[in-house]
N, C-alpha and C positions, 0 to 999 in steps of 0.2 A: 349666258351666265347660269351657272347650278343656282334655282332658287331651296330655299328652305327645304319647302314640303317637297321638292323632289328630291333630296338628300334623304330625307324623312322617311320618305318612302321608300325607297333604296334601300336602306339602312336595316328596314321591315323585312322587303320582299327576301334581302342575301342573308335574312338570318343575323344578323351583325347586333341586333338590338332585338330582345326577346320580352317581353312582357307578361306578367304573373302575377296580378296583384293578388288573388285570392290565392297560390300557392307559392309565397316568395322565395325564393334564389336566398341561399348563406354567401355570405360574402366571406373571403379567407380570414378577414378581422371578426367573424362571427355574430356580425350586423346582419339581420334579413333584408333582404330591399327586393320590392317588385319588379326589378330591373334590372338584366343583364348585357353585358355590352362586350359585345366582341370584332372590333372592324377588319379585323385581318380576314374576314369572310369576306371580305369589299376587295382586294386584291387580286380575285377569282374570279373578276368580271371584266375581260378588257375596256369592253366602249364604257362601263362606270366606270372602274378607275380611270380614264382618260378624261371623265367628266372633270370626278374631283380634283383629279390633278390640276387641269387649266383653269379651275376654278380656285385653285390655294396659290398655283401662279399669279393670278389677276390678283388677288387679295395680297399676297407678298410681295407684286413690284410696287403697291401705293408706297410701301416704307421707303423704296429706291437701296437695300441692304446691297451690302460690296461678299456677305456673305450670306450663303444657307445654312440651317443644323437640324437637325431633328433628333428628336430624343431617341435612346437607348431604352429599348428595340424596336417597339412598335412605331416608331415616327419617322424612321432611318429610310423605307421604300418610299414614302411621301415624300421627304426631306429632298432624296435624289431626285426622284422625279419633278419636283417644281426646281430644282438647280439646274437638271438638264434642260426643261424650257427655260429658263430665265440667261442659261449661259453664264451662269455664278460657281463659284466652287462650292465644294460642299465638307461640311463637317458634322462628327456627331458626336453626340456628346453623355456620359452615365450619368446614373442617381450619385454615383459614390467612383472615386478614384480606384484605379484597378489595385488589385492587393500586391501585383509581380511585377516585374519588365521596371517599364516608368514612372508604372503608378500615376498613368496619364486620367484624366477624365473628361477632357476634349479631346476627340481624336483625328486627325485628319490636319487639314493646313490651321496653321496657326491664325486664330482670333483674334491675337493682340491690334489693338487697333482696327480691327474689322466693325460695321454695321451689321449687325447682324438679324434676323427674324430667325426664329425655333418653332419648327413644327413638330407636332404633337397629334395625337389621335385622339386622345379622349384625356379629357378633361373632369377627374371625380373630385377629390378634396384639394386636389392642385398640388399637392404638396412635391412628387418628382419633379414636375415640370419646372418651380419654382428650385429646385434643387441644383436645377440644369442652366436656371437663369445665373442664377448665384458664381457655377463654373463658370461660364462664361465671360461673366464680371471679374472674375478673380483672372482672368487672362487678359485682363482690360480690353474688352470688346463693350461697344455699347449694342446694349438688346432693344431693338427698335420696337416688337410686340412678340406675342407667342401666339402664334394661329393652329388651332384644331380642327377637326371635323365636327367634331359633337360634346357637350358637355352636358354634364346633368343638372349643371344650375344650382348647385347645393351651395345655401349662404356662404357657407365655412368658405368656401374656395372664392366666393369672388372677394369677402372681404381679405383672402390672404392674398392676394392680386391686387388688391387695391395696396394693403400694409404695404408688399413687395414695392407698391411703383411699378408695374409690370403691366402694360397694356395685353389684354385677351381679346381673340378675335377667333371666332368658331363657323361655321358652313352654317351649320345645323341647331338650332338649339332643344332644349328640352319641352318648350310649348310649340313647337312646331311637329315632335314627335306625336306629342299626344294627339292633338289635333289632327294628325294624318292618321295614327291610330282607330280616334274614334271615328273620323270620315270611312275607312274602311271595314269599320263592325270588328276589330280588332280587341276593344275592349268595348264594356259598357258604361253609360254615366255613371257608376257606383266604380267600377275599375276606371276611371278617368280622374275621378275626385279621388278614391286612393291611390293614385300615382301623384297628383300634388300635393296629398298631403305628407308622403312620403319625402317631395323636395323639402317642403316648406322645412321640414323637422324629421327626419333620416333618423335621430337615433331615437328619437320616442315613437315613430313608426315603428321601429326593429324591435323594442321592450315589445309594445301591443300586441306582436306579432311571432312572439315567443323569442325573438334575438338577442342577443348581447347588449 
């Protein structure tokens, strides 16, 4: 089994997760945060992605799901690949119904009455993934959990996961990064403690910090 801090690490060594507390990252909503995440760098690694993969496999047969999905776009190579170990079909699913054709937003074999698990890559406010739980409901599938690789742990998102009813289930989490982090001289105790205080409170970090 992939532990934590070996995702953690992973996650460091491929570039996927970049750390700056003293020069933060703009986020597109024009939030600063010490924190950028990008896993589709992890895709470039065969024997890690073969990690994660068997490792989001093990974690999506506890549900026993008759279906896979992965979110639109980044969850879609993980999605497949724990379908193709699991021997499940696979489906995927948008933020938002297409604008043309069928104006589908599950796409692939139909959900209706599927079990389903929805993977995801990352997990920040939650709000697409939750978007994607929502489709999937509305094609009456029951959503067993949403499993990610990584999340940042920011309140907002677990308590909309909680609102949702939506069980979350992640590889990696946010004090496992730090922690491998500062194990690795990556950042220092002053860059460690602002990166939690940046979870703890993300948008009064971002003011302090000259952001939105």
């Amino acid at each position: 089994m992939l532990a934590p801090a070996e995702l953690a690490g992973g996650l460091l060594e491929k570039g996927a997760v970049k750390l700056s507390p003293a020069a933060p990252f703009t986020w597109s909503s024009g939030l600063k945060a010490p924190i950028y995440c990008d896993n589709r760098q992890l895709l470039g690694d065969p024997a890690l992605r073969g990690r994660i993969a068997d490792a989001l496999a093990a974690e999506t047969a506890r549900f026993k799901p008759s279906l896979v999905a992965g979110t639109s776009t980044a969850g879609i190579p993980w999605g497949a690949l724990v379908a193709d170990r699991l021997n499940l079909p696979f489906a995927y699913v948008r933020p938002e119904p297409k604008k043309h054709g069928m104006g589908r937003q599950v796409e692939g074999p139909s959900a209706k009455g599927q079990s389903v698990v929805l993977i995801e890559d990352l997990i920040s406010t939650g709000g697409s993934s939750l978007r994607c739980v929502e489709a999937l409901k509305a094609e009456e599938a029951e959503v067993k959990a949403v499993l990610a690789l990584f999340s940042y742990g920011l309140p907002a998102a677990m308590e909309a996961f909680h609102t949702a009813g939506a069980k979350l289930r992640t590889l990696a989490t946010f004090e496992s990064l730090v922690l491998e982090a500062r194990r690795r001289e990556l950042v220092d105790a002053e860059g460690a403690d602002s990166l939690q205080a940046w979870q703890r409170d993300a948008a009064a970090w971002s003011k302090a910090n000259g952001g939105a």
